[in-house]
matplotlib code that plots the C-alpha trace (Angstrom):
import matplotlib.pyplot as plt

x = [-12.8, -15.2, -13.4, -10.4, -12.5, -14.0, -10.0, -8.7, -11.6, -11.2, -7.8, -8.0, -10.5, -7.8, -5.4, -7.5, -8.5, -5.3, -4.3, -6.7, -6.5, -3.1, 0.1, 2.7, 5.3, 8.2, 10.2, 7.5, 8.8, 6.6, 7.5, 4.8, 7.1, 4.5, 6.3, 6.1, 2.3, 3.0, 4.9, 7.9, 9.3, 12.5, 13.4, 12.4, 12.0, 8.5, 6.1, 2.6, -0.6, -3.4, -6.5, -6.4, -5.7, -4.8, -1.3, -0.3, -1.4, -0.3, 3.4, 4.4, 8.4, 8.7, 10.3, 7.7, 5.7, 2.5]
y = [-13.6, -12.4, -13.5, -11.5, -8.8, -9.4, -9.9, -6.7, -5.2, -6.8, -5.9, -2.5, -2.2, -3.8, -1.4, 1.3, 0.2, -0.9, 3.2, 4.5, 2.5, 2.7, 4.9, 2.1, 2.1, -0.9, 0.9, 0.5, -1.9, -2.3, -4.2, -4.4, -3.6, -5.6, -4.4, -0.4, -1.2, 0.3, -0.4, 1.1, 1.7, 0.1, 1.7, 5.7, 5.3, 6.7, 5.2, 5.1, 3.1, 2.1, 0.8, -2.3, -5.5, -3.6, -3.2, 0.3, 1.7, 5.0, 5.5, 8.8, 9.4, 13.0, 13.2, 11.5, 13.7, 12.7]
z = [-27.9, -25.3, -22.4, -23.6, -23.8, -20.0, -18.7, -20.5, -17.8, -15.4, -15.0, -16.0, -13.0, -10.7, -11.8, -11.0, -7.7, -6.0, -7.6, -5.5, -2.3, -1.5, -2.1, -1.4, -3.8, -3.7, -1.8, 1.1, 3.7, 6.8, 9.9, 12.8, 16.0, 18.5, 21.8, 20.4, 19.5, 16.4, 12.7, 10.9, 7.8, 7.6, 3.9, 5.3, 9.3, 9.7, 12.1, 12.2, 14.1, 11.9, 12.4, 14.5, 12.8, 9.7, 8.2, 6.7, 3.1, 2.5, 2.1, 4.9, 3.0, 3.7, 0.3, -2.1, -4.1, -5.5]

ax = plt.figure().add_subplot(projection="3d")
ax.plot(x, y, z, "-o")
ax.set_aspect("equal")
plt.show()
């Protein structure tokens, strides 16, 4: 019974984190373009650099609200 309660928790707390650290939502599709030096959305267009070695997390639609 107490591990039930320590899973219910635990992923309550991953549900909460993964909210905060991102804004990707399914219809997020990045691709790394390696010859641009940068990565694109193939479901909206938009482009962005991040941090090297990183891959995108925030979702730039122009349309989303949130």
């Amino acid at each position: 019974m107490i591990f039930f309660i320590f899973l219910a928790i635990g992923v309550v707390f991953y549900l909460w984190w993964k909210r905060t650290y991102t804004t990707l939502s399914r219809d997020c599709r990045w691709r790394q373009d390696k010859p641009a030096g940068d990565w694109h959305c193939v479901a909206c267009g938009a482009r962005t650099v991040p941090p090297p070695n990183q891959s995108p997390r925030h979702c730039l639609r122009s349309d989303r609200t949130g």
